[in-house]
N, C-alpha and C positions, 0 to 999 in steps of 0.2 A: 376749163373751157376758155378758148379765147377770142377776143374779138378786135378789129379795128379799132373802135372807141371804146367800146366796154361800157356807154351810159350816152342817154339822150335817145335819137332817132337811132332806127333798126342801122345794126354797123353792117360794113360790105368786108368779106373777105375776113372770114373771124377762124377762128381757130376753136372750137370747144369739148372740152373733158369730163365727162360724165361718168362717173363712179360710183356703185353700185355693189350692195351685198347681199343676194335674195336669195344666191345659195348657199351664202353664208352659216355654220355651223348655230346653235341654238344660242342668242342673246342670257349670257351671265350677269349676277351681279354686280356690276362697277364698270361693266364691258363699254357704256356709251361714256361716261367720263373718261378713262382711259382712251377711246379712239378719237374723241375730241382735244385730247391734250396732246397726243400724238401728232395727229392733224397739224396743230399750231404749230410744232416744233417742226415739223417736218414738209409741210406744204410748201413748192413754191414759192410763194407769195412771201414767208416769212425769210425763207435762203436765198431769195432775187437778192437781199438788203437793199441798195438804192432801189430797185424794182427795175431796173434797167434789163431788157432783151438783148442789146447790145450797146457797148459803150457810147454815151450820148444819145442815146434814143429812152428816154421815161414813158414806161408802161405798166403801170401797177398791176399784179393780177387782184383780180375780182373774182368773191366766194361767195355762193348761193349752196344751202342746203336745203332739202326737201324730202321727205320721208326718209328713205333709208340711200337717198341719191347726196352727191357732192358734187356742185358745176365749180370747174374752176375757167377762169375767162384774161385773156391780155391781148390787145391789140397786135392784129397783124402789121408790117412794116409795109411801105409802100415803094414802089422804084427801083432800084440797085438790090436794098435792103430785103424785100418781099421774100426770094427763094429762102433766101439763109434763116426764115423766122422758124417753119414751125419744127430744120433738123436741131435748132437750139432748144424749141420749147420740148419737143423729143428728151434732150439731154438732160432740163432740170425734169422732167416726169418719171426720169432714168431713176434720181436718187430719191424722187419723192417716195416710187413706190419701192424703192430697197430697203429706206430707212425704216419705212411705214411695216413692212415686212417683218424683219427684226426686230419690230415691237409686238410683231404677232398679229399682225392685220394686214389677212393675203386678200388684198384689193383685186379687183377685176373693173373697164373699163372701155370708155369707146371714142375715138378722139376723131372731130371732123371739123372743115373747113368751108364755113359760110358762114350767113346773115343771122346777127342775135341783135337784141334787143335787150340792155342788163343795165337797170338803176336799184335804188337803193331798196325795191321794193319787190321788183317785179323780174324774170328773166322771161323770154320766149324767142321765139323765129327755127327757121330751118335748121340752123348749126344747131341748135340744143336735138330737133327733133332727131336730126340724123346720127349726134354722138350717142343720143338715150337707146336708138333702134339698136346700132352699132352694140354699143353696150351690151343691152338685153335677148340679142338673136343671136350675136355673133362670137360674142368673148365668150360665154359660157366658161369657161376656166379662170381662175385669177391671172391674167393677163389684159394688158391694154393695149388694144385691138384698134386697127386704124383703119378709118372710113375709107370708102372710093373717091371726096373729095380730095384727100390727102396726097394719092400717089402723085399727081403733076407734080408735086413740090420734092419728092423725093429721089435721092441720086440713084442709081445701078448701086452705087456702093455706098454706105451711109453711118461709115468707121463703124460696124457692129453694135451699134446704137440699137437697129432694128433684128429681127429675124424673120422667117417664112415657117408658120407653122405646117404642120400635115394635111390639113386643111385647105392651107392658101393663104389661110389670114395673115398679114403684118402685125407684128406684135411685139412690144418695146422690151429690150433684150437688160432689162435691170442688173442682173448680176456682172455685166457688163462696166457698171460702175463701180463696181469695188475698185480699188486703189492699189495697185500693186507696186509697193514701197522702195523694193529689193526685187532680186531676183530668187524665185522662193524652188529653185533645183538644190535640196536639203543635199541630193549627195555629193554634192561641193562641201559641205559643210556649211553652208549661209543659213542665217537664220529665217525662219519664213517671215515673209511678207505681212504686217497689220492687217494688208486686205484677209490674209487666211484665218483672221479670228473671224470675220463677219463671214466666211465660209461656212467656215465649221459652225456657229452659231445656225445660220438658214440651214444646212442638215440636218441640223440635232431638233429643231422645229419642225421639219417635215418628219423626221422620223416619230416623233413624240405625236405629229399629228395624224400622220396612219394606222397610227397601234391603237389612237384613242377612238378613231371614225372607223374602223375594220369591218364593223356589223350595219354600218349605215352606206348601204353603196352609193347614194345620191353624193353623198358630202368626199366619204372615201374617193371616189374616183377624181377630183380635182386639185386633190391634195397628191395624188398618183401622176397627177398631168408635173405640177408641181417639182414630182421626185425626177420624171423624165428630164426635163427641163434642166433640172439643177446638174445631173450627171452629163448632159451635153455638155454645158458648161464648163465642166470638168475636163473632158474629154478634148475639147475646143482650146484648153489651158496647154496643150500637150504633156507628151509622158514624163516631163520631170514634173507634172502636179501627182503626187503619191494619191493610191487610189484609196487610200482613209479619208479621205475629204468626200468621196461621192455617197451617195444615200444608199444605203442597206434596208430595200423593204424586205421585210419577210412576209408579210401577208400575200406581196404581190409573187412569191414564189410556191404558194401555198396551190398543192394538187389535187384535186378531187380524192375523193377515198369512196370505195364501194361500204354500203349500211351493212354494217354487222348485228347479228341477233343480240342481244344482252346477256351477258355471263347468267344462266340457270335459266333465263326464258326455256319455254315449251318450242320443241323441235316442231 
């Protein structure tokens, strides 16, 4: 979540991130320690290091959790500075939720542009309401989904940062941030790219988690949204990304079969 001020009187012009896990698969033993230590390392707040938006401008983000929500919040910029705030805050959200990913925590999310109100005790105002709707109507899949406050601030082009789901929804193009080190066309001979281990890693996670959700279609099918996604990505890499990298569901190739009688049943 982010705001103008981020503390005192309701800020004007805020930004905020509202993250959410309700269709999240069945809470494990050690699962809330784990995604709280994740969180730290990963958040934001912790990889700004000075806390800076942009060079010489100090804006700490600000963390608010609540039930199974995370608000994350930093002032929007004013002036010259204003457009350029929230394709930056886009860009750190980019690795928040990659890293957060690859630790195995497929986040979903809703990010909007207004008036919060966030101290050390309390958050409220429009921004929260509109990132939390956002969130809970409209992301429905592990993606962070961007409000209709947002579009003003957003270019025609927005370096890949973003995409346009099937839907319509904007929605922050994560795998976009892997690092591509080298040039990883292997039949050159080049070694591949660091970014293709954190590849390969998110495949092998979604694969691991459609074989293990196959019987539960509520949870299955976002983990499917997931597989889609990651194959665009792929696909988007062009054809010197070898196509071992993209996600192999079998479940999702799985065809109906007509009921057969039981070997010795009565005719």
């Amino acid at each position: 979540m982010d705001a103008r001020n981020c503390e005192g009187p309701l800020s004007r012009s805020s930004i905020c991130l509202d993250t959410g896990q309700r269709w999240y698969e069945p809470t494990r033993k050690g699962d809330s320690t784990n995604f709280c230590s994740s969180f730290e390392r990963h958040s934001p707040r912790a990889s700004a290091g000075s806390g800076d938006i942009v060079p010489g401008h100090r804006a700490p983000w600000r963390v608010k959790a609540f039930t199974d929500n995370i608000v994350l919040c930093f002032p929007m910029l004013s002036g010259e500075d204003e457009a350029g705030t929230l394709p930056i805050a886009i860009d750190r959200l980019g690795s928040f939720q990659l890293y957060m990913t690859i630790d195995g925590f497929f986040i979903r999310g809703g990010v909007a542009v207004a008036d919060v109100y966030f101290d050390e005790e309390i958050v409220f105002g429009p921004g929260l309401l509109e990132a939390y709707a956002t969130e809970s109507q409209r992301a429905r899949d592990p993606r962070i989904v961007l409000a209709d406050s947002c579009l003003q601030y957003i270019a025609e082009s927005s370096s890949g940062s973003l995409l346009k789901d099937a839907d319509g929804q904007l929605f922050v193009n994560y795998l976009n941030k892997i690092i591509w080190y080298d040039v990883y066309d292997e039949q050159e001979g080049r070694t591949p790219a660091p970014g293709v281990d954190f590849l390969t890693q998110h495949k092998r996670l979604v694969e691991a988690k459609l074989h293990e959700y196959a019987a539960e279609p509520a949870v299955w099918s976002k983990y499917h949204w997931v597989a889609r996604y990651h194959n665009f990505f792929c696909k988007d890499c062009g054809p010197s990304l070898p196509l071992r990298y993209r996600v192999v569901d079998q479940d999702a190739a799985f065809e109906p079969q007509r009921i057969r009688k039981q070997e010795g049943s009565e005719k």
